[in-house]
C-alpha positions in Angstrom: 34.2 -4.2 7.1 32.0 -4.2 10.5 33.9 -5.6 13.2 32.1 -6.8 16.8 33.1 -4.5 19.6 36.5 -5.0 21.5 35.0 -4.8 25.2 31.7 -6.0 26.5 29.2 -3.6 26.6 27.2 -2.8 29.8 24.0 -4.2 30.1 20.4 -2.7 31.1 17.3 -4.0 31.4 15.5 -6.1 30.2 12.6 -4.5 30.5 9.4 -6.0 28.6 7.1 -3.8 25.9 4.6 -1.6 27.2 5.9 -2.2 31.0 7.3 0.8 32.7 11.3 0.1 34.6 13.3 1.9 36.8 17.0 1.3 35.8 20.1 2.4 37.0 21.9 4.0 34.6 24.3 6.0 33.5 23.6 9.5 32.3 25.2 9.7 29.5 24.0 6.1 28.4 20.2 7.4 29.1 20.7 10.7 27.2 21.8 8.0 23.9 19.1 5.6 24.6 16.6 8.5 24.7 18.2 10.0 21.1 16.7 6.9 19.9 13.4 8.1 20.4 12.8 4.4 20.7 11.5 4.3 24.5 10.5 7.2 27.0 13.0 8.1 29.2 12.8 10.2 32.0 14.4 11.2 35.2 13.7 8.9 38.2 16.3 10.0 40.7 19.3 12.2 40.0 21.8 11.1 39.1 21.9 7.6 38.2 18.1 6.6 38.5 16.1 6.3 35.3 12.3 6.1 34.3 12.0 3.7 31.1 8.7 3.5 29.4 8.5 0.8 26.6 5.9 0.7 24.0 4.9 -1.8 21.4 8.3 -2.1 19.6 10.9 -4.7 20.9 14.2 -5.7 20.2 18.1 -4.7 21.0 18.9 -0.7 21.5 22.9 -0.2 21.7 25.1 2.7 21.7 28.7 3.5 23.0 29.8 0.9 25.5 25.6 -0.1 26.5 22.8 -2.3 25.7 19.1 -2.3 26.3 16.7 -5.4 25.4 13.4 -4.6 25.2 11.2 -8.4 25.5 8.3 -9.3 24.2 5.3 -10.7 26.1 4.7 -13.7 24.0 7.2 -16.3 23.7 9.8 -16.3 20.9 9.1 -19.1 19.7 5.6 -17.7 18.6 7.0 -14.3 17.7 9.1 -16.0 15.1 6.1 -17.9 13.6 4.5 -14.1 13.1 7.6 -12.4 11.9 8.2 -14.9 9.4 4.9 -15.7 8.1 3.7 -13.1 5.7 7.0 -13.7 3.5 7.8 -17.2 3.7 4.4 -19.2 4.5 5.4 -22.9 4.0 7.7 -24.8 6.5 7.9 -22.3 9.1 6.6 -24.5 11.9 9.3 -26.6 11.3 11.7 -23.6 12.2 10.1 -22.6 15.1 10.7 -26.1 16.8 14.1 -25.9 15.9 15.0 -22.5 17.5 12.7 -22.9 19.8 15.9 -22.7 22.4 16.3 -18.8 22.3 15.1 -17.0 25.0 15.3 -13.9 23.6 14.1 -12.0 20.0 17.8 -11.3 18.3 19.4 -14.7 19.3 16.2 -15.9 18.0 16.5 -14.2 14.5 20.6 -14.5 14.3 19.8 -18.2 14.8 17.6 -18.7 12.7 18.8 -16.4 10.1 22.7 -17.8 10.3 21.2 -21.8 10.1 19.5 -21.0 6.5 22.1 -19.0 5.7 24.8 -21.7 6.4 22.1 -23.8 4.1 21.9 -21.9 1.4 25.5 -21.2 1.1 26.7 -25.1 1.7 26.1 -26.1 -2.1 27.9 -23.0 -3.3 27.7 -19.4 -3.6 25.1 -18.5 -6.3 26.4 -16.5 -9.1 24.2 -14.6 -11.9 24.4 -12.0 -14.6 24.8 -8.5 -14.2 25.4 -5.4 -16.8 28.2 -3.6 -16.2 29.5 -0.1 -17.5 33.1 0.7 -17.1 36.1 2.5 -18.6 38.7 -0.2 -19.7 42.1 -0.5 -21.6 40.8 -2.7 -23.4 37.9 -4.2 -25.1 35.2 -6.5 -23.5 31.6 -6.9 -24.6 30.8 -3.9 -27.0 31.7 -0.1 -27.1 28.9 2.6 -26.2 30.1 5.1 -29.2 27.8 7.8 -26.7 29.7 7.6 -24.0 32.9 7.3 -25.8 32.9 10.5 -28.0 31.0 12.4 -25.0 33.9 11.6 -22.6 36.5 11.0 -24.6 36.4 12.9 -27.5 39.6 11.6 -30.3 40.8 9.6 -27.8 41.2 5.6 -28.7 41.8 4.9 -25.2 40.7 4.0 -22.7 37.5 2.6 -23.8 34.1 2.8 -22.4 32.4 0.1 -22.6 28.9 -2.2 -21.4 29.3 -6.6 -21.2 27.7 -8.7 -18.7 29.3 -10.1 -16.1 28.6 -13.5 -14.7 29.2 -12.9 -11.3 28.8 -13.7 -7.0 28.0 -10.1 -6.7 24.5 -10.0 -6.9 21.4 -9.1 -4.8 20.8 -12.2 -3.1 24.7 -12.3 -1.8 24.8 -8.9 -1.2 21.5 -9.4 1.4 23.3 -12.4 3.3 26.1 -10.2 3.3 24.9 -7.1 4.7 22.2 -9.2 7.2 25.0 -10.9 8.7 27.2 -8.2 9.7 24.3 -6.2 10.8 23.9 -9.4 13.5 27.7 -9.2 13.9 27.7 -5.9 15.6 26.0 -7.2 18.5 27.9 -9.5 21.2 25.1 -11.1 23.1 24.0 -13.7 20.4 24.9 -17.4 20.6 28.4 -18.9 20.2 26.9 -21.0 17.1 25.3 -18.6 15.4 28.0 -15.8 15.8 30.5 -18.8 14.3 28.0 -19.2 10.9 27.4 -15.7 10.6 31.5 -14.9 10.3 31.7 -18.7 8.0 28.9 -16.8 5.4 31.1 -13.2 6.1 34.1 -15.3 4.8 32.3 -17.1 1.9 30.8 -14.2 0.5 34.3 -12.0 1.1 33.9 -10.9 -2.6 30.5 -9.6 -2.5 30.1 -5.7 -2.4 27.8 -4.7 0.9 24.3 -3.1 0.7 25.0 1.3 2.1 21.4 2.1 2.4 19.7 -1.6 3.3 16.4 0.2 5.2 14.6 0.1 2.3 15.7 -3.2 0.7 13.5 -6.1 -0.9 14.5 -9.3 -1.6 14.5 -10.4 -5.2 11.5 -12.6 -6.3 12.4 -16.1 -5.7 12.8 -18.6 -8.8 13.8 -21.7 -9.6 17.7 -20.3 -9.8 17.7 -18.8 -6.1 15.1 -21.2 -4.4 17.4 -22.7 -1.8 18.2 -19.1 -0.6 14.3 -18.3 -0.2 13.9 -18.8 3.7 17.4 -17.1 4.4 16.6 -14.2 2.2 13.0 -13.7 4.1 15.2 -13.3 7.2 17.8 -11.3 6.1 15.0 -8.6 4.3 13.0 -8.2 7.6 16.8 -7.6 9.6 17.9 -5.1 6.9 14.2 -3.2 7.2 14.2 -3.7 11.0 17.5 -2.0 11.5 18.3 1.3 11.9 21.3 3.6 12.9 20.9 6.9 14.6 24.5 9.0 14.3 24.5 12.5 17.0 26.7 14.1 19.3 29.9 13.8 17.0 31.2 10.4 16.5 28.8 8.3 18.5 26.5 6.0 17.2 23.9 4.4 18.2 22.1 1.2 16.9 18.2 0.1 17.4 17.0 -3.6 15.6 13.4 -3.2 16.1 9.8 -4.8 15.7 6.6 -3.1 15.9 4.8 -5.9 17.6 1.5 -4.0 16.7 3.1 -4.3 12.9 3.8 -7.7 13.4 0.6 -8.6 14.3 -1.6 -7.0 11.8 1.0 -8.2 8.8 0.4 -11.6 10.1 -3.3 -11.7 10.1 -3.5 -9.7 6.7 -1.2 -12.8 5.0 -3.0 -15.4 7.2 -6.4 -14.2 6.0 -5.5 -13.3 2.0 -4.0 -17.6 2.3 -7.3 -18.7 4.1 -9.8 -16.5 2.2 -8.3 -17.5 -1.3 -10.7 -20.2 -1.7 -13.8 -18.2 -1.1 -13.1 -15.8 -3.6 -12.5 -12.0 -3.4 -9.7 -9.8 -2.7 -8.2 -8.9 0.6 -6.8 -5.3 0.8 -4.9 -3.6 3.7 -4.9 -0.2 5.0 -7.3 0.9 2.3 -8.1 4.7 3.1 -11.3 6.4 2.9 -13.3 9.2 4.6 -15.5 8.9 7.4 -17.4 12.6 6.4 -18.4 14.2 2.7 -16.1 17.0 3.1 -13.0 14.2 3.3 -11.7 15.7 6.1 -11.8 12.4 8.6 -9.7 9.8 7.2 -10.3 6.1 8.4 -8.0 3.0 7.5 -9.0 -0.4 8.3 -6.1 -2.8 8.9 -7.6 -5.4 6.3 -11.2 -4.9 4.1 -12.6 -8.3 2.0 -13.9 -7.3 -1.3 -16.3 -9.7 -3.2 -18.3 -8.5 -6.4 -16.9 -4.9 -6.2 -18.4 -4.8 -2.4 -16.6 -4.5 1.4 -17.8 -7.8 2.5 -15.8 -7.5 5.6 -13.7 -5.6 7.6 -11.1 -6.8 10.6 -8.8 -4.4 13.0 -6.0 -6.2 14.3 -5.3 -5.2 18.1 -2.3 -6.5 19.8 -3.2 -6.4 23.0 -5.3 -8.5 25.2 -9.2 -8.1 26.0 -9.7 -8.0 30.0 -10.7 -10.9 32.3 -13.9 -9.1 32.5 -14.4 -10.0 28.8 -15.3 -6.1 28.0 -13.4 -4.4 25.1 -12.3 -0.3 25.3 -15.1 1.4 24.3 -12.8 3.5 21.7 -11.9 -0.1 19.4 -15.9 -0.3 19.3 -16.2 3.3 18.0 -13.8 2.9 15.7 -14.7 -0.3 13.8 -18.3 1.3 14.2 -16.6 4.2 12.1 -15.8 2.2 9.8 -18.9 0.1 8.9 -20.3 3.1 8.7 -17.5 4.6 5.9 -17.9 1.3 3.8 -21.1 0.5 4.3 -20.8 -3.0 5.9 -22.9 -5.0 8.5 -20.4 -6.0 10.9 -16.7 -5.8 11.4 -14.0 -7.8 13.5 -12.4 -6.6 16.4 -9.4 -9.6 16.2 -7.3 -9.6 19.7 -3.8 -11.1 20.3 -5.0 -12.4 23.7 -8.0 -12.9 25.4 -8.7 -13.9 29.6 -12.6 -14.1 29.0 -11.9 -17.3 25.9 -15.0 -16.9 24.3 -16.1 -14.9 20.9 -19.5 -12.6 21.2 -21.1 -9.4 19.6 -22.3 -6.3 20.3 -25.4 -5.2 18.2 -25.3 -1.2 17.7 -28.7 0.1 19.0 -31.5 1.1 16.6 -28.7 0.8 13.6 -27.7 -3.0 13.9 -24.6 -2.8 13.0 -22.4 -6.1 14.7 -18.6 -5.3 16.4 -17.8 -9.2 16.8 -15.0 -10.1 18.9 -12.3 -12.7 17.9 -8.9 -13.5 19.0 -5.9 -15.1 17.7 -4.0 -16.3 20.8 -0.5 -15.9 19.7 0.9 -17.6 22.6 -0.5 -21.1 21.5 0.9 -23.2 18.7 1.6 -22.7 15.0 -1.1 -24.7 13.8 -3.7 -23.9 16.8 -3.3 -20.1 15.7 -3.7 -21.0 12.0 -6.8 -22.6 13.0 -7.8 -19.5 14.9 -7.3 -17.4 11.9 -9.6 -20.1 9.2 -12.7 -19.5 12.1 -12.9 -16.1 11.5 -12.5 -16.2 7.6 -15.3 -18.4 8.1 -17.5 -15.7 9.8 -16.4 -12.9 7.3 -17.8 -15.2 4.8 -21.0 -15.9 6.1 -23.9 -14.7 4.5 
C-alpha cells in the first residue's frame, strides 16, 4: 500500500512553463530533477546555483526529500475546463466554479478528482461480474476438463476450475483506487481533499490496484456505472499523466505531467467534432500524409474536416500567444501552407490560445491564393465565452 512521505519534502520553484529560473538547489536534488528529462537543467553557479528551463509540460516533479511545481500561464480554473473536456463534455462548467479555489494544477485535480470520487462512492461501492480461473478444493461454477488432465493428470484434487464472480473488484474500483493513491504520494494538496482521497482508499480496501496504469482507459460508461462517469474521466487522465522514473539504486523519482500543447489541441479537436456534428462530416486528428511523391516529407495536421470524401478544412492548434504586433512566426504560416498544399485545400486555420492584437484576419498566398486565417481561442476567458470561440470558427471551416 502507498503511504505519503514521513517528512516534508523541500520545496523549489515554482517556476512557470516555458519561463527560464535560477534556483538554488541542491546538487544532488538537480542531478534527480534533470533524470526526469522533464525540464533543462543546467549549471548556473557552482555549487548550489541552478539554470531551470521549462517547456510546455506542467505539473508536480518529486524525488527523494524535493519538489518542483512547474505553473501554468492560464488560470486553473480554465486549465481544468480543457483537461476535462474531451472525455466528459456535459456539466464541466459547473466543476470549474466549484474548484475554482485552487491555485495550483494538482490541488486542482486531487480536488476535483477526490469530490466525484467521494460522489460516486456515497451510494455504495459498485460491484459487477468477472470470470475467474482458479485451482480449488472444491467445486464452484464448472470444471475446465483441459486444464484439469493437462495439470493434473489422475489427480481428483484439487480442481481447476472457471465461475463468475460477482464482485467490488472490477475496473472502475480498481481506477479510483489506483488514482487516489497516486494523489496520496504527494503532501502539498488540500487538507479536504487529502481526507476523501484516504475515506475512498478505505472504502475500496478490497479492491486489487492497477501495476502498470500508464496506459489505462476507462471502461465505457453505461447505465450500471453512470454515477462514476466524471470521477473516472479524472482518475484516467491522472493514471496516463503519471509517470515514475526509478535510477541510481533505490531512488525514485515521480513526474504528474500535462503537455499544455496536448491539452490544447485535444480540446479543440473534441470542441470542434461537438460543434461541427450538425454540419455534417467527419473530423479526424493527426491524419498523416506526404508533402512530396517520393513520401519522404511527412505532414500531420492537428485536426482535417472531411465532407463528401473531401479535406474541407484544416486547423493547427498553437498554444502560445500571437504578438501585440498582431504578426504570426513566419514558420506556423509555412507550415499550414504545407499542408493546403498536401490535401489540396483553400485555406487552413492557424487557431492561437492567446492573442494581444484581438482581432481575426488572413493572409492570401501570392499568385497561388491559398488563405492562412488566424483565429484564437482565448483560454483565459470563461467556459462558455471559449465554447463560443470555438462554434465561430466551425462556422468559417464551413463556409462555402
Amino acid at each position: 500500500m502507498l503511504t505519503t512521505q514521513e517528512t516534508e519534502p523541500r520545496l523549489y520553484g515554482p517556476v512557470e512553463a516555458w519561463t527560464s529560473a535560477r534556483i538554488e538547489m541542491d546538487p544532488e536534488h538537480a542531478r534527480e530533477l534533470a533524470a526526469l528529462r522533464v525540464v533543462r537543467v543546467e549549471v548556473d553557479e557552482p555549487p548550489g546555483s541552478w539554470s531551470v528551463h521549462p517547456d510546455s509540460r506542467v505539473g508536480v516533479l518529486s524525488g527523494d526529500g524535493w519538489e518542483l511545481r512547474v505553473d501554468p500561464r492560464l488560470r486553473i480554473p480554465k486549465l481544468m475546463f480543457l483537461l476535462a473536456y474531451s472525455k466528459n463534455p456535459s456539466g464541466w462548467r459547473d466543476t470549474i466554479a466549484r474548484f475554482g479555489r485552487e491555485d495550483d494544477l494538482l490541488s486542482a485535480v486531487a480536488d476535483g478528482f477526490s469530490w466525484h470520487a467521494a460522489r460516486a462512492l456515497e451510494q455504495g461501492v459498485l460491484r459487477g461480474y468477472m470470470n475467474v480461473d482458479e485451482r480449488r478444493p472444491s467445486l464452484r461454477g464448472r470444471i475446465r476438463f483441459g486444464d484439469q488432465l493437462a495439470q493434473l493428470p489422475g489427480m481428483a484434487l484439487p480442481l481447476e476450475v472457471t465461475y463468475d464472480d460477482f464482485t467490488a473488484d472490477i475496473m472502475e474500483n480498481r481506477m479510483l483506487l489506483t488514482a487516489a493513491e497516486s494523489l496520496l504520494r504527494f503532501r502539498r494538496i488540500p487538507t479536504r481533499a487529502r481526507n476523501r482521497l484516504l475515506r475512498t482508499r478505505v472504502t475500496l480496501d478490497e479492491v486489487s490496484r492497477i501495476a502498470a496504469p500508464g496506459s489505462t482507459r476507462a471502461p465505457a460508461v453505461t447505465r450500471l456505472n453512470a454515477r462514476y462517469a466524471s470521477a473516472l474521466a479524472l482518475a484516467e487522465l491522472i493514471l496516463r499523466r503519471r509517470s515514475t522514473t526509478a535510477h541510481a539504486g533505490e531512488i525514485k523519482s515521480t513526474a504528474f505531467l500535462f503537455d499544455l500543447n496536448e491539452v490544447f489541441e485535444s480540446f479543440l479537436t473534441a470542441a470542434l467534432t461537438e460543434t461541427l456534428r450538425e454540419r455534417g462530416g467527419e473530423v479526424r486528428a493527426q491524419l498523416r500524409a506526404w508533402l512530396d511523391e517520393g513520401e519522404g516529407l511527412e505532414v500531420k495536421p492537428d485536426i482535417t474536416w472531411w465532407r463528401n470524401g473531401k479535406c474541407a478544412a484544416i486547423v493547427d492548434a498553437k498554444y502560445k500567444s500571437v504578438s501585440k504586433g498582431g504578426s504570426i512566426p513566419n514558420a506556423d504560416a509555412y507550415q499550414m501552407l504545407a499542408y493546403c498544399i498536401t490535401f489540396d485545400v483553400p485555406r487552413g486555420f492557424l487557431v492561437y490560445a492567446k492573442d494581444e492584437f484581438e482581432h481575426a484576419r488572413s493572409y492570401v498566398v501570392r499568385r497561388h491564393g491559398y488563405v492562412v486565417h488566424v483565429r484564437v481561442v482565448d483560454v483565459e476567458t470563461e467556459p462558455d465565452v471559449v465554447l463560443e470561440q470555438v462554434a465561430d470558427i466551425a462556422a468559417a471551416m464551413a463556409e462555402e
